[in-house]
N, C-alpha and C positions, 0 to 999 in steps of 0.2 A: 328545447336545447339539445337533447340526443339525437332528434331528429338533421338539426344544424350541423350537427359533428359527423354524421352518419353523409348528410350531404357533402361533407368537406372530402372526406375517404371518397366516395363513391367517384368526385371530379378529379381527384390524384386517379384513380384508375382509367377515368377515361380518356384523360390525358395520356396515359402513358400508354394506351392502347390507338388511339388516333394518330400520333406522332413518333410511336418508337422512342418516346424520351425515357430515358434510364435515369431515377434518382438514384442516389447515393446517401451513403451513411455519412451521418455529419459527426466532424469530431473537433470544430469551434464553435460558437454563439449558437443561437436558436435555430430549430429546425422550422423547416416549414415545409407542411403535407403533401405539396406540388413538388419541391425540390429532394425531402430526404427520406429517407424511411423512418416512421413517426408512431410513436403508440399512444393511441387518443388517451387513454387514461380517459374513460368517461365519468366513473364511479369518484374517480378524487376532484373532476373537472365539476361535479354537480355536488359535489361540499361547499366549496369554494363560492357555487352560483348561488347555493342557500343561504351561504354566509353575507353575501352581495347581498342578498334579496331583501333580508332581515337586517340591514343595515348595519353589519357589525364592521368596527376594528377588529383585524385579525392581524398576524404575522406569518410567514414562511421562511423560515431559515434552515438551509440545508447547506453542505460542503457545495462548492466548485464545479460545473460542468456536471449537475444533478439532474437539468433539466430545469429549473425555473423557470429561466425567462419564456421558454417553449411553451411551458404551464399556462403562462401569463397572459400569453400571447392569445392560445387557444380561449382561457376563460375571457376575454376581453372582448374577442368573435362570437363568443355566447352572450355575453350580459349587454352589445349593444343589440342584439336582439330583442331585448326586451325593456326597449328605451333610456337603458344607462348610457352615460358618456364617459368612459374609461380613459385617463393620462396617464401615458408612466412619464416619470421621472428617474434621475439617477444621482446619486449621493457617490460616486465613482472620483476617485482623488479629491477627496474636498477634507480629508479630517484633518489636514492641517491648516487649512485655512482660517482665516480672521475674521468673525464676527461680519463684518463691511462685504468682504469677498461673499464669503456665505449666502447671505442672503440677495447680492446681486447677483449671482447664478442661481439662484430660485427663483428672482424673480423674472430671469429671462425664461429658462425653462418655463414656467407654467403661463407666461405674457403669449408663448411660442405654441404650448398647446390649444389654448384658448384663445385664439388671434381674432377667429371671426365674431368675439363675445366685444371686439373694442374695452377692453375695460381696462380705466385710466388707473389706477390707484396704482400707486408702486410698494413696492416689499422691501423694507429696509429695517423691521424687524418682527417680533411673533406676531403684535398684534397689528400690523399691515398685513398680515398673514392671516388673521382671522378676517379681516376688513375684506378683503380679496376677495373671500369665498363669498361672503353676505351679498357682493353684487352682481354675483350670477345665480341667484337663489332659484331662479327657474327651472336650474338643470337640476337632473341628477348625476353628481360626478363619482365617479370610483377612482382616487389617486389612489395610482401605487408606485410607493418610492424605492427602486431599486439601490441594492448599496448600501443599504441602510447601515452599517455598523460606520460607513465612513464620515457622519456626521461628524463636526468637531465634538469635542468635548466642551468648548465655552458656551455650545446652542441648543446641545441634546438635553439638559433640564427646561428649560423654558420652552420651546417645540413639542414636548411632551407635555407640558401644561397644560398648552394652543389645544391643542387634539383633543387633549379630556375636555376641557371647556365647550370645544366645539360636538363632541359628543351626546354633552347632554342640552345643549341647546339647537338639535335639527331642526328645526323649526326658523330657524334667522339665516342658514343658509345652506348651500349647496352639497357642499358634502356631506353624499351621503354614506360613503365606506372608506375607509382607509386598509388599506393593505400596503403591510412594510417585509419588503424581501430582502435576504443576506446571507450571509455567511456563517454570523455569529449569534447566538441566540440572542433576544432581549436582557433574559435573565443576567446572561454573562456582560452583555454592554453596561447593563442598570449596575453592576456590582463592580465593575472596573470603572465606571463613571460617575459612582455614587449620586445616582438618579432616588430620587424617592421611590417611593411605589405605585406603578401605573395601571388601576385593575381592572379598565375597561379591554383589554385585549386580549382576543383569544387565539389561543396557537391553532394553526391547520398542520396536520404533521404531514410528510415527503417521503413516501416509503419508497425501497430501491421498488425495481422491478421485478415482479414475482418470476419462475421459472415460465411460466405461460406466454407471460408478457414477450422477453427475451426469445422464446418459439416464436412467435406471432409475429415480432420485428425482422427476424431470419428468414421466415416464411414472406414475408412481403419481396424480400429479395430474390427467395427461389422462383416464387412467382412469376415476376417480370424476366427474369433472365436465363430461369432453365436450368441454374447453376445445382445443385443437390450438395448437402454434407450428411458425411457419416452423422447416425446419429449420437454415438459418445462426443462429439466436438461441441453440440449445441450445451449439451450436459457442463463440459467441461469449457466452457463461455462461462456458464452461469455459476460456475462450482467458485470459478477465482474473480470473478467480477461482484458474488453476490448481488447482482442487478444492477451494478454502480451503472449509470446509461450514457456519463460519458467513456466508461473502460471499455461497456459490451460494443459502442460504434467503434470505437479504436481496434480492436480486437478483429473485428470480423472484416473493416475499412482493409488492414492489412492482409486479412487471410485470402481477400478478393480479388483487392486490386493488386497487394505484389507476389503475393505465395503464391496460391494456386488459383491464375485466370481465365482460365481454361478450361478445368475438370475440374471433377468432385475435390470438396475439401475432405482432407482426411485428417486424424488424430496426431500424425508424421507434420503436417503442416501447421496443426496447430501447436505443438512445440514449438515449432523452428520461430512461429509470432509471437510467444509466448518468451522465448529466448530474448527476442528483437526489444520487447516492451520492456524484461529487465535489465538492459543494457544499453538504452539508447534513447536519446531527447524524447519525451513524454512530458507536457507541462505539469497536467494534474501529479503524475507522479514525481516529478521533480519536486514540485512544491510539498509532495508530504513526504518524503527525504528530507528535505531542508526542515521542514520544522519537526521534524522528529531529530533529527543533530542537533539542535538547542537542548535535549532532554533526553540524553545518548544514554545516561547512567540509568534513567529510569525504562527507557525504553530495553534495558539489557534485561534488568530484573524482569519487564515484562514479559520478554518472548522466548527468556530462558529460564528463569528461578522456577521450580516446582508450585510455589504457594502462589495461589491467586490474588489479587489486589482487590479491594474493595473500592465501588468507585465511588468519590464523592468529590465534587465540583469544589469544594472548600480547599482542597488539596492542590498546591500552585499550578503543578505538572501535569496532574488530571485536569484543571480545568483550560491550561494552555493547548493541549494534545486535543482535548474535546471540542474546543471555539474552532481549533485549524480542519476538525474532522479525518486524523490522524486516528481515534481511540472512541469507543460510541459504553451506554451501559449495558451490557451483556447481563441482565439476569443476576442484575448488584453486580457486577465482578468488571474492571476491565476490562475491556476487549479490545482486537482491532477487525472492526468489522467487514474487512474488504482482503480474502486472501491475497490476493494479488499484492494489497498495501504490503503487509506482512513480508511478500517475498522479496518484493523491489526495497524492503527499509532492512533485510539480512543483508542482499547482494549488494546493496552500495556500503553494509559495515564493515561486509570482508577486506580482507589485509590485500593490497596490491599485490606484495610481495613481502615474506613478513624473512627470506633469509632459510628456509628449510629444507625448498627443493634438492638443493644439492647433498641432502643428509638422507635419503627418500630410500637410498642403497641400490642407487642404477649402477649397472655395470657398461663398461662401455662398447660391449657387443649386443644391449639388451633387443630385444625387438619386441616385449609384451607381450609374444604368442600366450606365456604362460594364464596369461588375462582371461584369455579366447576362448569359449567353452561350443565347440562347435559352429552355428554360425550366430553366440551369445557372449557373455560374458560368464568369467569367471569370478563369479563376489567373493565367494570361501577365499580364492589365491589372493585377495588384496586385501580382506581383514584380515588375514595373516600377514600380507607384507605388513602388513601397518601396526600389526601387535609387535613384531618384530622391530619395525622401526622405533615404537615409542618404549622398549626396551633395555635400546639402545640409546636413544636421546635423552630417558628421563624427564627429570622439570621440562626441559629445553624442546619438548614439543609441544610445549601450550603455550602462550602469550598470555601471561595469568593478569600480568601489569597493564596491560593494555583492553583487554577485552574481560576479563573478571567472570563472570558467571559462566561467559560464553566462549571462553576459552577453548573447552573440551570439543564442543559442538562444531568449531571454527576449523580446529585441526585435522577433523577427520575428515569433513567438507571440503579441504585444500589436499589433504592426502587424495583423495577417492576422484576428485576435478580435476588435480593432475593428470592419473593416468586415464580416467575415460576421458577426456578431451585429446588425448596423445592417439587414443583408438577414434575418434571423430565422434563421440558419444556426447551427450548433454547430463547435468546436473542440475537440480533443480531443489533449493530449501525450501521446506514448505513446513510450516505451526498448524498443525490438524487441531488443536483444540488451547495452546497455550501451556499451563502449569507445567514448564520443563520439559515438555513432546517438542522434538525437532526431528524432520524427516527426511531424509536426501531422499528423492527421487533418480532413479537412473534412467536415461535412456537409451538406447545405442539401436541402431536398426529398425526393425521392430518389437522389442521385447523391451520390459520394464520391470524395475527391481526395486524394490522399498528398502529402505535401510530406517530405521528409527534409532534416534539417539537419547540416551537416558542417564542422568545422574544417579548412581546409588544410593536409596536411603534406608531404606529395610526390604525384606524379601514381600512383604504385604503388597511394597507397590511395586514392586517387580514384575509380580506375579498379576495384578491389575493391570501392569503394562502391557503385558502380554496378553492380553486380554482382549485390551484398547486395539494394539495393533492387529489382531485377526481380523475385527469388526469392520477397521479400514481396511484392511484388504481384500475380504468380502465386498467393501463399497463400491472398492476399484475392480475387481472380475481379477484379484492374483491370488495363485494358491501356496505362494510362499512370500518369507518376508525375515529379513535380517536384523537382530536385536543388539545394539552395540549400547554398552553399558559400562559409564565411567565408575572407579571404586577405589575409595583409598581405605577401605575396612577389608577387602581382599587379598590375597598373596597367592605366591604361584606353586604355595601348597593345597591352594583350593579348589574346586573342580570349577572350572572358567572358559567352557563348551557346553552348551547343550543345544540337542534337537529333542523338537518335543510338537505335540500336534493340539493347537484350540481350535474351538470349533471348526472343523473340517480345513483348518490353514495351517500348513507347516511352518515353524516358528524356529532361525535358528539362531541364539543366545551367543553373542560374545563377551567377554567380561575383561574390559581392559584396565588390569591397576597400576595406579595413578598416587600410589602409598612411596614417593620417593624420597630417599636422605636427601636434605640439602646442600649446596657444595661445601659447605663449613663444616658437615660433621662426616662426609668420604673417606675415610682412609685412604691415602697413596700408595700402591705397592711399591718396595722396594725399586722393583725395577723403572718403575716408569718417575724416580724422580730425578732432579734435573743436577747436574756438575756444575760446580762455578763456571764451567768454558760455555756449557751449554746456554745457561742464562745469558754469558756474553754473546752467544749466537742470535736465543730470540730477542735482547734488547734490538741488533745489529737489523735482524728483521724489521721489528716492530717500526725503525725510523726509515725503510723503505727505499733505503737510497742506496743498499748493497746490494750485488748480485752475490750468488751461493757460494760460486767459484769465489770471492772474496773472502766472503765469511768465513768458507773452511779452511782458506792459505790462513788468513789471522785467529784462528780457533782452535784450528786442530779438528775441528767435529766434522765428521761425516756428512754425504752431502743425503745419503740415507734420515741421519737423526735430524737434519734441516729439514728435509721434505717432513719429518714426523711435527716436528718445532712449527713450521709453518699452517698443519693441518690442527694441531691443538689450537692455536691462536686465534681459527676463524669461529671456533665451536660458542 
């Protein structure tokens, strides 16, 4: 079988050396080793063929554009090697279907695989389904049913029976392995389908792609075509993809064919794809957006609350998040196992527009120099505008009602995106480990800025924070990094700056409090409260249909205290 697979690489090479043909990175349905760039995966490809060999039921259930069918494909080219006869089928839009329907597309499908078997018997329920297989007992078959979770629910107990049955009685007929592929584990179907318990089958697990793997797929490509990347891009491929192998062909598909096709890829480039993938049609990421918005509240706690979640599938939202492959177990805890998931399920939370810009304190000669630190940025000058602004705005720079945990996170993310995008800069949220760590990334030119944002809870994790953060930005190759720290136990009697040095990374602390009256217990100063004429002014406003010059003929008031009336009102 290594030998087969070794053959399959060796003919992609000398195709592509005989004819000049250039594969490509595939980023819908299966690959295949002539057309795309393919990682044999030999070591998972001869589990699978033992699992064949020894006639087991097995299952593969992984997330979306994992790689399956490719999997399937490849072991299928190995086991008729060794005179099995491999069907797939697919269980693809069928879960609503009706009993009748069901089973007449089963029984065209496998009539379709097995054509040159002639065999009469039709399928019109389990046990014409057992019947089936008894009269081509000659063969040995490997079905595998793709799609599997989309079985109905009126078919999936009795189907499961068929199988055990046929399991232990190999001997009367053909099949000799079943392998069922999907989406969604068994466990999770069996337990939303209320299946009994089915213990003849054994899981094959689908790991992402190792960092190796991910080199070795890039390398196929520099090979053929000459192209070179820096080496941090390949790193930072596999850093936000975690191996996911439909993100890493998306990923590199764009850096090639629209970034840079040309020249070297560089780390500059792979931002700007990077940018592309969280803002722009991506199915697989589309799709875990969408079912991460069915579970917005949970998912808040998750990528912003300090405390870690424990995971257990008994849990409705854990077990929804986990069947979509949105949330995986991290080591008991929650997790979402695919940076990239994480960044693109921030950046579709964020606020369109939530109403602040205009409170931000631009002047209308501004031009941002003060931003500019050379040919860099100026971070000190924007945590300051921005302690300044929140200030000055109070509650009213958080959206506490709308976004709840993540409030804090959200505002300084839209403060800080405002102005580097005004300078042609990029911003980038990123969860370096979850429990309440949120990270802006900056980018502008060539240089890059860490910011980490952090809830107050006692100085222990502060001080741990600070910790966390150095470690990262030793991972990254930066020797500095900005600490912004929300705090409603602080006052601006407290010391709410520090520079201070961990392990060899300069660390600078800001401490923004967030301890505000509410507007019911404000005092008004004398001056700023309002005359009976003036009320009549802003009612006069509020209903829109006066100009000023009106209001002040019928008021008396200033066109001064109207521009002020007007400015209170939009607050």
């Amino acid at each position: 079988m290594v030998q087969y697979l070794a053959t399959i690489r060796f003919k992609c090479l000398k195709t592509t050396k005989e004819t000049l043909f250039m594969r490509e990175f595939n980023t819908s349905g299966p690959c295949h080793p002539a057309l795309h760039y393919t990682v044999m995966r030999e070591a998972l490809i001869a589990k699978g063929f033992d699992k064949v060999r020894t006639g087991r039921y097995f299952t593969l259930f992984a997330p979306r554009q994992f790689g399956k069918t490719t999997y399937f494909q490849l072991l299928a080219e190995a086991v008729k090697k060794e005179g099995f006869t491999p069907i797939w089928i697919s269980f693809d839009k069928l879960k609503t279907a009706t009993k009748k329907a069901f089973y007449q597309d089963l029984n065209y499908q496998l009539h379709q695989r097995l054509a040159k078997h002639q065999i009469k018997n039709t399928i019109a329920n389990q046990i014409d389904m057992v019947d089936f297989f008894e009269q081509c007992k000659n063969q040995s078959l490997v079905l595998v049913i793709d799609e599997f979770e989309d079985i109905p629910d009126s078919v999936l107990t009795e189907m499961m029976h068929a199988f055990r049955q046929m399991y232990h009685q190999k001997q009367y007929h053909a099949l000799h392995s079943l392998i069922l592929v999907g989406a969604t584990t068994f466990i999770e179907l069996a337990t939303t389908s209320n299946v009994s318990s089915f213990n003849v089958l054994d899981e094959l697990k689908m790991p992402y792609l190792t960092f190796e793997e991910v080199n070795l797929l890039i390398q196929q490509y520099v090979d053929e075509s000459g192209q070179s990347f820096e080496k941090q891009v390949n790193k930072a491929i596999y850093q936000n993809t975690n191996g996911q192998p439909g993100l890493v062909c998306a990923l590199v598909a764009h850096l090639v064919e629209t970034v840079a096709t040309n020249r070297m890829v560089t780390m500059a480039d792979f931002f700007s794809t990077l940018n592309y993938l969280l803002t722009s049609k991506h199915d697989n990421l589309l799709n875990i957006v969408q079912k991460a918005k069915q579970k917005k509240a949970f998912m808040y706690r998750l990528l912003f609350d300090e405390y870690p979640i424990d995971f257990n599938v008994n849990v409705e939202d854990i077990a929804y998040l986990h069947a979509n492959g949105v949330i995986d177990n991290m080591e008991g805890h929650v997790g979402i196992p695919v940076p990239l998931y994480s960044k693109r399920i921030i950046t579709a939370f964020r606020s369109v527009h939530n109403g602040e810009r205009r409170h931000y304190g631009i002047k209308a000669n501004e031009t941002f120099e003060e931003y500019l630190k050379g040919d860099g940025l100026n971070i000190h000058a924007l945590l300051n505008k921005y302690r300044q602004y929140v200030r000055r705005r109070g509650f009213k720079a958080f959206d506490t009602e709308k976004l709840k945990e993540a409030a804090w996170h959200y505002s300084l993310d839209g403060f800080i995106n405002f102005f580097v995008e005004a300078l042609e800069g990029h911003t980038f949220i990123e969860v370096p480990s979850g429990a309440g760590r949120t990270d802006i990334l900056v980018v502008y030119q060539n240089h890059r800025y860490l910011i980490e944002i952090k809830v107050f809870s006692n100085n222990t994790l502060l001080k741990k924070g600070k910790a966390q953060l150095a470690e990262y930005l030793k991972s990254e190759g930066l020797n500095e990094g900005y600490y912004v720290v929300f705090s409603n136990l602080h006052t601006d009697d407290d010391v709410l700056y520090f520079e201070e040095e961990f392990k060899g990374r300069q660390i600078y602390t800001y401490i923004i409090c967030t301890n505000f009256p509410t507007p019911s217990t404000l005092p008004v100063p004398e001056a700023l409260k309002l005359t009976e004429t003036e009320k009549v002014a802003g009612k006069m406003l509020s209903m829109g249909s006066f100009t000023d010059e009106q209001i002040s003929m019928v008021t008396g008031v200033s066109f001064e205290k109207i521009g002020y009336l007007r400015e209170i009102k939009s607050l």
